[in-house]
C-alpha angles and dihedrals in degrees: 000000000000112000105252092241097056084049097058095049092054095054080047092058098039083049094055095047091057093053109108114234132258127275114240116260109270112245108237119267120245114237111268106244134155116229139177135199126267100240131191113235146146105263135186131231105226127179109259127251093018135257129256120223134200114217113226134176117244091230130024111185126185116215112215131164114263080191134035126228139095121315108245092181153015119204100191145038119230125277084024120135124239144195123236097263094031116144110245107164140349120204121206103298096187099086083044086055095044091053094049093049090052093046085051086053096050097049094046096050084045087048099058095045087059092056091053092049093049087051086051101044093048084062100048096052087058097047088046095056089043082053094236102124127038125256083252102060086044099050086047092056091042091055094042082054097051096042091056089040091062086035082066092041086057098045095058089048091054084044085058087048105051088044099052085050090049082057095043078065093076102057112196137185110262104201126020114268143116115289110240116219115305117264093189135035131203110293099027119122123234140201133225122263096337097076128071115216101185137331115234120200132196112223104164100089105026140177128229108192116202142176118229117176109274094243088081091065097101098042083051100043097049092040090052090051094066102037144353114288109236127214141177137200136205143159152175116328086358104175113214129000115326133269121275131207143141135238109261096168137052122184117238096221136047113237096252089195095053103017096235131109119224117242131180131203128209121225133190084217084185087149091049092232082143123064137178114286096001120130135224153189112248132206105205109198117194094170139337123245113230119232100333130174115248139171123177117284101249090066092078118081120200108226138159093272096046139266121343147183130211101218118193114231121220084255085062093252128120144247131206101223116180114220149198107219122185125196125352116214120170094000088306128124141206117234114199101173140015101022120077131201106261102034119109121246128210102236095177144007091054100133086067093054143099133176110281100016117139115243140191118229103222092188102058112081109273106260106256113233 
């Protein structure tokens, strides 16, 4: 028979054997961020939020009668656009035509008569030095002269008249620009100069007027003074690239109400993206940085001692880098020192970070085993 004891540590060895081992200690995981890389670019320097912009014609002209009468025709259809000389209406020339035959009458009938006075009064001025005639019946024939002299005068100027208002029948567009919607049809009569018949506005080239702070006078006077500012404009559901122009107008006095100063840009709009009373978003450039290095904006953290960056090391841990970043345009920033193109920036899961821990870069591709 075994001795107890020997028994029990046999069962404790055999027991021990059984027991599974123990797993290998787990190596620490790095802290899950998203980063992007520094890159050198040209970048511009944009006033900052920007800008909106209301967009204007260039020219707005109101179409009124210069004559009244019925409106015989109409040459367009609305929102058409139209060329500077382009018929729009006529109006009922015949009345026009009626006045100007009559003024041509008149002036012939009064014309002859003046003949007939000059040739009278030829003869009377002979007669009256010869003393043949009195200074009464020579004054007469001199003033009969004189009134049908000025008769003749007036006709020509009623001639030119009707005339003018014949023309005034044909009513044309004086600059290039959209119809707007038709404020009289064919057969209404119209009234001179009370009634509008259409507005036209010109929309290529258009203008875009806008407010910036006006801190930002000086930076946009002096760069104004070496080249073109350029802007563009876009805006919701906008189709292609947008829209580019220049300021062509700076306002002579700051807005003491608001602090801003009114500008105004200039663009070609021969695609019509821009249209009357609309409004846009504008990217003001004043100068373009030269490569310059940039990260998205999100990478910088504020802190007591200034602006930093977390950059990640080639052994997937991070450094706290401070930095002195410039301008900021579309969420991207310009870094001038302590950041260079190439290096890789922490752009978010910074709060859960410290200098040296080890991180794991959730946007590059997982390594493949």
């Amino acid at each position: 028979m075994k001795h107890p004891i020997l028994a029990l540590l046999a069962l404790a060895v055999a027991a021990a054997g059984c027991s599974p081992a123990k797993p290998p200690a787990k190596t620490a995981a790095g802290v899950p961020v998203l980063s992007a890389v520094a890159v050198a670019k040209n970048m511009p320097v944009q006033i900052e939020p920007p800008p909106v912009g209301h967009v204007q014609p260039i020219q707005t002209v109101t179409i009124r009668p210069q004559i009244g009468g019925s409106i015989s025709r109409v040459h367009f259809t609305e929102g058409q656009e139209v060329k500077a000389g382009d018929p729009l209406f006529t109006i009922d020339p015949r009345p026009a035509q009626a006045a100007l035959e009559l003024a041509q009458a008149n002036w012939q009938r009064d014309t002859a008569q003046l003949k007939n006075a000059q040739i009278q009064y030829d003869r009377e001025q002979k007669l009256y030095e010869q003393k043949l005639i009195s200074q009464d019946e020579y004054d007469t024939s001199r003033a009969t002269l004189d009134g049908l002299t000025g008769t003749v005068a007036a006709d020509r100027a009623a001639i030119t008249n009707a005339a003018l208002n014949l023309e005034y029948t044909d009513i044309r567009s004086p600059i290039d620009g959209v119809t707007g919607s038709l404020q009289f049809h064919e057969g209404n009569v119209v009234k001179a100069p009370d009634d509008v018949l259409l507005t036209v506005n010109q929309i290529h080239p258009i203008y875009v007027a806008f407010a910036v702070p006006e801190k930002y006078l000086p930076e946009i006077w002096r760069q104004s003074q070496n080249h073109a500012l350029t802007v563009a404009a876009s805006y919701e559901n906008l189709i292609g690239d947008p829209p580019q122009g220049t300021v062509t107008f700076i306002d002579n006095t700051v807005d003491a109400a608001t602090g801003t100063i009114q500008l105004r840009a200039t663009f070609p709009n021969g695609d019509r993206k821009l249209w009357p009373g609309q409004f846009v978003q504008l990217a003001l450039k004043l100068d373009v940085l030269t490569n310059a290095v940039v990260v998205p904006a999100q990478a910088v953290q504020a802190g007591q001692a200034g602006p930093s960056v977390f950059v990640v090391k080639a052994d997937q841990t991070v450094a706290q880098r401070p930095v002195t970043n410039g301008v900021t345009v579309l969420n991207e920033t310009v870094i001038t020192a302590g950041v260079a193109a190439g290096e890789r920036v922490v752009t978010d899961g910074q709060l859960r970070l410290t200098p040296g821990a080890k991180v794991e870069d959730q946007s590059q591709p997982a390594a493949q085993p």
